[in-house]
C-alpha positions as MATLAB code, in Angstrom:
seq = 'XXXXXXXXXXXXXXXXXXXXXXXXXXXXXXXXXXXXXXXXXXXXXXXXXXXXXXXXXXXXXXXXXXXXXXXXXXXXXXXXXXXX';
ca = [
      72.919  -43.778  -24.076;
      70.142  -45.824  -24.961;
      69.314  -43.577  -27.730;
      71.688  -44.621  -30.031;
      71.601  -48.405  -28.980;
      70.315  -48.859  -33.116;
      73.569  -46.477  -34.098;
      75.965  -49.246  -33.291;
      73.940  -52.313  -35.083;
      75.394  -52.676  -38.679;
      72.434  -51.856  -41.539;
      72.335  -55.967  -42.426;
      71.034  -56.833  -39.509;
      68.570  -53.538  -39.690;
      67.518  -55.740  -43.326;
      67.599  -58.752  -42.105;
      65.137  -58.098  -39.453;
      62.935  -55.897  -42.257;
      62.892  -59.248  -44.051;
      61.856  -61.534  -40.831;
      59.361  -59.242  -40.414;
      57.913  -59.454  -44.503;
      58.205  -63.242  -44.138;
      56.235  -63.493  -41.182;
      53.536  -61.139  -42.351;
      53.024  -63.416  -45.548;
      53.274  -66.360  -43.406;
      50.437  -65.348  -41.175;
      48.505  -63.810  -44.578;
      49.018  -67.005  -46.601;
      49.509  -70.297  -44.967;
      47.988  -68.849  -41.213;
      44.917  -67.050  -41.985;
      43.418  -69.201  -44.941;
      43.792  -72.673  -42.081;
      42.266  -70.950  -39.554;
      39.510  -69.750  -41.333;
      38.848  -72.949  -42.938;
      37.782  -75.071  -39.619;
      34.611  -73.855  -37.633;
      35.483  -75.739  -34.198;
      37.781  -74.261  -31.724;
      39.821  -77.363  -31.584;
      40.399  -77.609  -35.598;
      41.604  -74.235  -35.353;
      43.977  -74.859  -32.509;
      44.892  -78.049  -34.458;
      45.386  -75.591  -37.806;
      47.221  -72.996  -36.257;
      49.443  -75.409  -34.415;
      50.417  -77.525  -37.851;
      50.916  -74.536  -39.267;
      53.271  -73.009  -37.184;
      55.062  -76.459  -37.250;
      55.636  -75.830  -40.905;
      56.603  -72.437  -40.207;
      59.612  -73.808  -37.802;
      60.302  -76.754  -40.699;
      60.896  -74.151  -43.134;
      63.077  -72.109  -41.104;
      65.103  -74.840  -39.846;
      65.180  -76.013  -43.598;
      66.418  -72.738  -44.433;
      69.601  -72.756  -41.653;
      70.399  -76.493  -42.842;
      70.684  -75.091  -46.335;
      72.498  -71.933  -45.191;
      74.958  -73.664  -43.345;
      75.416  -76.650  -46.081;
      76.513  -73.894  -48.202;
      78.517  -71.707  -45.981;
      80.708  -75.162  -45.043;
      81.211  -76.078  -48.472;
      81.494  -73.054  -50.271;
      85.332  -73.634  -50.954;
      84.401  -77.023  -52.872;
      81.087  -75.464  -54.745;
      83.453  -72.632  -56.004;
      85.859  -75.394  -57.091;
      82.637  -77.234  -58.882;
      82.099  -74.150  -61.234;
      85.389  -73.038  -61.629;
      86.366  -76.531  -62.504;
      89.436  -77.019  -60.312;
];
């Protein structure tokens, strides 16, 4: 029965996990990696990793503010270009 536990998930949510997945990798490749290498001490890297995973949350909380702006307004931003 567990088997088929993926079966009953709908394919978004299959692609919207593929994409979490790509946006973390090029989080950890391009923001992560380069501040962590760029501090010798064990405490600038723990202060590095740690402001960069607080951008990490600022972006994705950005992201949901944004997404939700649009999702509660859409009725009046279709009205904006249709020019009701």
């Amino acid at each position: 029965m567990t088997l088929y536990a993926l079966t009953d998930l709908g394919h978004q949510y299959l692609l919207y996990g593929a994409a979490a997945v790509i946006c973390l990798a090029v989080f950890v490749t391009l923001i992560l990696t380069p501040a962590l290498s760029a501090y010798g001490r064990l405490w600038e890297k723990a202060a590095a990793g740690f402001l960069s995973i607080f951008v990490l949350a600022a972006l994705v909380v950005g992201g949901v503010v944004i997404g939700l702006v649009f999702v509660l307004y859409y009725p009046d931003i279709v009205d904006l270009f249709n020019g009701s």
